[in-house]
C-alpha positions in Angstrom: 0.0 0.0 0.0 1.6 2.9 -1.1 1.7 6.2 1.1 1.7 9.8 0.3 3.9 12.5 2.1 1.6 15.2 3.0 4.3 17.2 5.3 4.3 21.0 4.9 6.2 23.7 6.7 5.4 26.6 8.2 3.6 29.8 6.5 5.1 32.4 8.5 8.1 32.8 6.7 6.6 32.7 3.1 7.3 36.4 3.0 10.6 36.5 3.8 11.4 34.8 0.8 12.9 35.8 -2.4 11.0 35.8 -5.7 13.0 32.5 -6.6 12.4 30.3 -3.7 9.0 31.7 -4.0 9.2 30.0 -7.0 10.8 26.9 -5.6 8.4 26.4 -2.8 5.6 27.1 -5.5 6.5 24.3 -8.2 7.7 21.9 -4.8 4.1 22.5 -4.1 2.6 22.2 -7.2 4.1 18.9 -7.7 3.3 17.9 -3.9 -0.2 18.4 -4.5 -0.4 17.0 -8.4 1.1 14.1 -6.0 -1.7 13.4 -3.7 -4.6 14.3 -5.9 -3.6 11.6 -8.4 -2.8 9.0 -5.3 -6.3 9.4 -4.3 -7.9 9.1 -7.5 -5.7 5.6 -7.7 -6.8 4.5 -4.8 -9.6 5.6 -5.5 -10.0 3.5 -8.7 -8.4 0.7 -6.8 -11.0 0.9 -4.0 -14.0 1.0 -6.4 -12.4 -2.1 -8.4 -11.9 -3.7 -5.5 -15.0 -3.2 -4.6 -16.8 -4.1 -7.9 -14.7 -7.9 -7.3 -16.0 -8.6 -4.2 -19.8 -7.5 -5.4 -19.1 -9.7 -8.2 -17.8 -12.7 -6.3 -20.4 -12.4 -3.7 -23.5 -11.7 -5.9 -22.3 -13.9 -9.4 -19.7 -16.4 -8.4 -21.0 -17.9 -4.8 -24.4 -18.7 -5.9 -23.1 -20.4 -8.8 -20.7 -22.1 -6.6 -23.1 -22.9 -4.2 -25.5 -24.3 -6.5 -22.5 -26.6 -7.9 -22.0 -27.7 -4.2 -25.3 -28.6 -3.6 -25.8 -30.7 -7.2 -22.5 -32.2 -6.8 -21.0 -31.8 -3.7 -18.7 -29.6 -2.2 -15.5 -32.0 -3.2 -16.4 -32.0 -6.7 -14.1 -30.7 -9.2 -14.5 -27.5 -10.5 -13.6 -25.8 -14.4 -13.2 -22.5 -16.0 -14.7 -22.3 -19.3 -14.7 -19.0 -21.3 -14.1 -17.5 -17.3 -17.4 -19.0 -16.3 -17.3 -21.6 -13.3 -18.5 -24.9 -14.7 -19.3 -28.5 -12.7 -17.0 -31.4 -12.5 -16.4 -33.1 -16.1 -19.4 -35.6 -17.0 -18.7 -39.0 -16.4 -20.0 -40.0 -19.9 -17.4 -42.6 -21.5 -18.0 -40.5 -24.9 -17.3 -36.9 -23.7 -14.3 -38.2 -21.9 -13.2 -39.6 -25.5 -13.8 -36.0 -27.2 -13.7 -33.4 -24.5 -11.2 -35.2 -22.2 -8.3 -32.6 -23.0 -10.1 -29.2 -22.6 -11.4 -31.0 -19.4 -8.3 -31.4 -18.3 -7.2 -27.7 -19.4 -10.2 -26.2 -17.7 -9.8 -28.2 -14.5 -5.8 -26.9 -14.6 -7.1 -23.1 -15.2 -9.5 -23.3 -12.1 -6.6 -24.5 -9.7 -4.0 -22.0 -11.7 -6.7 -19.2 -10.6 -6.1 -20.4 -6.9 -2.5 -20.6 -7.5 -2.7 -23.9 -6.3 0.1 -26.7 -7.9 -2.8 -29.3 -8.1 -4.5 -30.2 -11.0 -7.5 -29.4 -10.1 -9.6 -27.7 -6.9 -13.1 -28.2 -5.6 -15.4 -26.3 -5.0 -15.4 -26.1 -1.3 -11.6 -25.3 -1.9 -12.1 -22.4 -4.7 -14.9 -20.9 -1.7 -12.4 -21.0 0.4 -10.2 -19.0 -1.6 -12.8 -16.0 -2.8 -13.4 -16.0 0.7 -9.6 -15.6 1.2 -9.6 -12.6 -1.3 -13.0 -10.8 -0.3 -11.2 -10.5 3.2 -8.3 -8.9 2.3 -10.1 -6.9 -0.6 -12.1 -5.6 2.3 -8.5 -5.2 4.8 -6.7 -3.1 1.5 -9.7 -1.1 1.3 -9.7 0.2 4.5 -6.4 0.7 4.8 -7.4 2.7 1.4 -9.9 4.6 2.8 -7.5 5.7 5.9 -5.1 6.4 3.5 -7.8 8.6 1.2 -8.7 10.8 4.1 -5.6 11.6 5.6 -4.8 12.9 2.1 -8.0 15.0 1.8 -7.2 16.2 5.2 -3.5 17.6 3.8 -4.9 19.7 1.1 -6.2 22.6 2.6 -3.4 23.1 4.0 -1.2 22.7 0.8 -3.9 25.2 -1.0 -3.6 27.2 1.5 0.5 28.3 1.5 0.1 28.0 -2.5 -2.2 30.3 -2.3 -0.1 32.5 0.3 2.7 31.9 -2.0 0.9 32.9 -5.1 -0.2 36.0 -3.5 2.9 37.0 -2.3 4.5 36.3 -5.8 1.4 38.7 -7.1 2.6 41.2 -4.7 6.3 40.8 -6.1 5.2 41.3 -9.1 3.2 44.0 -9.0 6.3 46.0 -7.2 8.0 45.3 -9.8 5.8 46.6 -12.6 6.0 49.6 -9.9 9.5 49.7 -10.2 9.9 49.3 -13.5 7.4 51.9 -14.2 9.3 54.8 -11.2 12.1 53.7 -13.5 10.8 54.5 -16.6 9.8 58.0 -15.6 12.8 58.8 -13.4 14.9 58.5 -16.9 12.2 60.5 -18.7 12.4 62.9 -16.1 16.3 63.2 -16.0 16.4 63.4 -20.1 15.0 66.8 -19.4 16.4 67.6 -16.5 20.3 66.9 -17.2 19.5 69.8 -20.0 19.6 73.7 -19.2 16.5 74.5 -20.4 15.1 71.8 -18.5 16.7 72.0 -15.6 15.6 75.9 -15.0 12.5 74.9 -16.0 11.8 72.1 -13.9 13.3 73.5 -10.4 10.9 77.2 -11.3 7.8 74.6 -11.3 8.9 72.8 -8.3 9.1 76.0 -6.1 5.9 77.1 -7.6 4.6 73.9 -6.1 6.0 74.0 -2.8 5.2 77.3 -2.7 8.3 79.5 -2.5 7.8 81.4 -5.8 4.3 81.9 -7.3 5.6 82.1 -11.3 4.5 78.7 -12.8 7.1 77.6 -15.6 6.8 76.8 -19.0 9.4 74.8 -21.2 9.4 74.7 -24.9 10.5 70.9 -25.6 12.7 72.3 -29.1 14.7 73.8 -26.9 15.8 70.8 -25.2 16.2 69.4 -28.5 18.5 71.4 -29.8 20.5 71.2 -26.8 20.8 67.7 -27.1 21.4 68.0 -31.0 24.2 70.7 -29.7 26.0 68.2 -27.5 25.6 64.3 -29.1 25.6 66.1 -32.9 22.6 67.2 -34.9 22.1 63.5 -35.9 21.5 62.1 -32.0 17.9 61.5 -32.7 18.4 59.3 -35.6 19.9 56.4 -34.1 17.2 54.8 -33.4 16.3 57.5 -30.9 13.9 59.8 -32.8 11.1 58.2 -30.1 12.5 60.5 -27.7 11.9 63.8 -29.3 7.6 62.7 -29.0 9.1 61.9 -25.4 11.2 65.1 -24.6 8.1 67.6 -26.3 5.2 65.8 -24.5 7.1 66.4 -20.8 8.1 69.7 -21.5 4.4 70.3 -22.6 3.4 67.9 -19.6 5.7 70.1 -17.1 3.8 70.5 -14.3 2.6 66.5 -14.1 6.7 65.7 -14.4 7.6 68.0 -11.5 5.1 66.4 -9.4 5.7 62.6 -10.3 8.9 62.9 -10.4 8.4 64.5 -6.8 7.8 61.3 -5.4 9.4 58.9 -7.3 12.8 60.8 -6.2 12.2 60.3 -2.6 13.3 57.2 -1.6 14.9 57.3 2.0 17.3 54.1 2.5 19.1 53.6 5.5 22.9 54.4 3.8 23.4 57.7 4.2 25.9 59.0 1.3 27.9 62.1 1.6 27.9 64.6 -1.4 28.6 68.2 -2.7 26.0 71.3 -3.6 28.1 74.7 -4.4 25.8 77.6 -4.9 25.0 81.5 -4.6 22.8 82.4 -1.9 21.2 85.6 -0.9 22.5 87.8 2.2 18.9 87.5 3.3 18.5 83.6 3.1 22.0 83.0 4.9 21.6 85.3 7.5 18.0 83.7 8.0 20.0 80.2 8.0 22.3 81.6 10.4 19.7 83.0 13.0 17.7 79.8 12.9 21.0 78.2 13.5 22.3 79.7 16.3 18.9 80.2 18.0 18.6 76.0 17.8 22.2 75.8 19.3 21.1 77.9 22.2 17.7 75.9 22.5 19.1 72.2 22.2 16.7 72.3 18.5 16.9 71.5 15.1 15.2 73.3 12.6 13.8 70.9 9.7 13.9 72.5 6.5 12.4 71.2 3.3 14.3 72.1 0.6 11.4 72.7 -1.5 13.4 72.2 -5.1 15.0 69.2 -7.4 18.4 69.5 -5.1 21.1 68.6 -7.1 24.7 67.2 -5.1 27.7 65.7 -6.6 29.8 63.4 -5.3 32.9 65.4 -6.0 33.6 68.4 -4.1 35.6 70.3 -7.3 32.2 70.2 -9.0 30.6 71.9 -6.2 33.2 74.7 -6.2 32.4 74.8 -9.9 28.9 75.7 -9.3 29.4 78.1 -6.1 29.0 81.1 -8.2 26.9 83.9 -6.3 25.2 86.6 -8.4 24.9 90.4 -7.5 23.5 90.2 -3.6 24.4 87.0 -3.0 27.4 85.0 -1.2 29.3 81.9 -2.1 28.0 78.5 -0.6 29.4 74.9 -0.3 26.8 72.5 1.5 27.7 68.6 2.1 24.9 67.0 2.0 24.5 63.7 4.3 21.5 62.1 3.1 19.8 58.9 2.2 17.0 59.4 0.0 18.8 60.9 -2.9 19.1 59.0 -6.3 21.9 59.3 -8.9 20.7 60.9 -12.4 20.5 57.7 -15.1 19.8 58.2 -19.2 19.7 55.3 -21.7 20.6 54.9 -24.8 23.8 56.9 -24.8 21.8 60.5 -24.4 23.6 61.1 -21.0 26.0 64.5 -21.1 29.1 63.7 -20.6 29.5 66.2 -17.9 30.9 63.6 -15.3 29.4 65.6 -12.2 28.0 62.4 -10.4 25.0 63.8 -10.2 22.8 62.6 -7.3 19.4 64.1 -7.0 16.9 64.7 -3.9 13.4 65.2 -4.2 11.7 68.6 -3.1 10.2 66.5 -0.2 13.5 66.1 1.5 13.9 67.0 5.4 17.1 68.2 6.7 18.8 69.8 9.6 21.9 72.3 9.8 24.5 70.1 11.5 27.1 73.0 11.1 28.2 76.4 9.5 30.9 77.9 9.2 32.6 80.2 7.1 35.6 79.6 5.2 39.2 82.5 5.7 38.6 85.6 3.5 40.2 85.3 -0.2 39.9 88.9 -1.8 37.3 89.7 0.3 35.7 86.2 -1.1 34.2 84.1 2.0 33.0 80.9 1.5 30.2 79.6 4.0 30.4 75.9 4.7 26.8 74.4 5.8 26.4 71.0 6.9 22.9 69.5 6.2 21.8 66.2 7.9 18.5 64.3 6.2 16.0 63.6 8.4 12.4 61.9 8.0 9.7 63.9 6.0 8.2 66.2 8.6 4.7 68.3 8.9 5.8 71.7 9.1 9.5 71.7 7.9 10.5 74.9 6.5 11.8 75.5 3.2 15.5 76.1 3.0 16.2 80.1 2.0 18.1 80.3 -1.0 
């Protein structure tokens, strides 16, 4: 009697699991349960065969055999002919002449279906037998039925953590899609952004949105164009690239859905904190603002969050952040290092990048930080540099926006 392994572990650590023994556990299940389901139905078959013997035995073959018992006596011989139980041979001199041979064969095939090494069996001896094989027809088929149930009583469990385990593969790959998608626009949105045009354009909108300027922005999408025809050659967009001029006009047209998708899908806090390099002008006004609140949380044991309210471009290389620290008419010189974690580093495809080398990593106008120092730098030709130290914290109600 064969037995099925119905063992299954644990569901609670399904979701700790990657996407491939996700996999794993799913086909091991799969198979597990493609296992018992066709053990039952064979022992199922099996039982009802079984079962169809014994109602044939005890319905066709004993009253025949007791009928033949009664005529002839429970030691008389008994045949097979054409799998039919006949009565001893006839005694008649004559059918002994003709028949005596298949006699003999049927007699041998009734004894052969007892496996007995006699020539022949009677009947009392062949009832003996079915009664034999009714009995442990009946034994397998209980031990079937056992067998059936404990089975039966596996699968629910089974379904169950493949159906845990499909959902959480669902779940996977949904996130995916997600990320596939965030992908997708994050490089749409740094095709215009790693321009000029774009670039201006882009960081006017988001302050408009968090509500430190109230000029909305518009971007013409040809000008981006010819920047890029300026910099990769006047044949860039056809390479195999001329799907990305439909691309960079619908976002420059589409501004203000850009700014604000690409909003979110550039926050992503981690918990690495990477340490990078923003050079700038800045007004008098905004640093002495920095400054006050700065001092004032030194001398309260505070921290003032600030929000910097703008796509906050940082490089990893502090010579590019001197490059940028150009301050206008009114303004002062300003080299922050940034210690953040949400930040992501600008990405194009399909060779449109501008080979600028700036490392470029980018955070989101959502991002939270704190002044862990200032400082300014020794006077050069009456040229002072103010070092500013920002620390990213979580996203916080209230934070105020950084003055620029």
């Amino acid at each position: 009697m064969s037995t099925i392994n119905t063992n299954t572990q644990s569901t609670q650590y399904i979701q700790t699991l990657s996407k491939q023994a996700l996999s794993e556990k799913k086909q091991t299940l799969t198979n597990q349960l493609k296992v018992i389901n066709n053990t039952i139905e064979s022992h199922r078959k099996q039982f009802r065969d079984q079962q169809k013997e014994i109602k044939h035995i005890q319905e066709r073959v004993f009253p025949k055999l007791m009928k033949i018992s009664d005529q002839y006596g429970s030691d008389s011989m008994i045949r097979i002919k054409n799998k039919q139980i006949r009565e001893q041979p006839s005694n008649s001199f004559l059918k002994k002449l003709f028949f005596g041979n298949r006699y003999k064969s049927e007699l041998k095939i009734a004894a052969e279906m007892t496996e007995s090494k006699k020539s022949h069996i009677t009947a009392s001896e062949l009832s003996h037998y079915l009664n034999q094989r009714i009995f442990k027809y009946e034994t397998e088929n209980n031990e079937l039925t056992q067998t059936i149930c404990s089975a039966k009583k596996s699968l629910p469990s089974i379904k169950k953590e493949l159906t845990q385990i499909n959902d959480q593969l669902e779940k996977i790959q949904l996130q995916e899609a997600k990320t596939e998608k965030i992908t997708e626009e994050k490089n749409d949105f740094s095709l215009i952004y790693q321009s000029n045009a774009g670039c201006k354009a882009i960081n006017a909108q988001a302050r408009n949105v968090s509500g430190s300027s109230i000029h909305s922005a518009r971007l013409d999408g040809k000008k981006i164009i010819r920047e890029y025809e300026r910099v990769h050659g006047s044949d860039i967009f056809t390479k195999g690239n001329k799907h990305y001029i439909f691309k960079l006009k619908y976002y420059a047209e589409k501004l203000n859905s850009l700014v604000e998708t690409a909003t979110q899908n550039w926050y992503t806090p981690t918990m690495t904190t990477e340490k990078t390099y923003r050079g700038q002008g800045m007004t008098i006004q905004g640093l002495q603002t920095l400054i006050q609140h700065f001092n004032a949380d030194k001398n309260h044991d505070h921290k003032t969050v600030y929000q910097v309210g703008q796509f906050f471009s940082t490089s990893s290389r502090y010579e590019i952040a001197e490059r940028f620290a150009k301050p206008r008419n009114n303004e002062v010189k300003v080299i922050f290092t940034v210690m953040g974690n949400s930040g992501s580093d600008i990405d194009v495809s399909d060779g449109l990048r501008f080979n600028d080398n700036e490392r470029e990593r980018l955070y989101s106008p959502l991002a939270n930080f704190t002044v862990a120092n200032l400082t300014r730098s020794s006077a050069q030709n009456n040229d002072y540099t103010y070092h500013i130290t920002l620390e990213e914290v979580p996203l916080q109600k209230g934070a105020k926006l950084l003055p620029y």
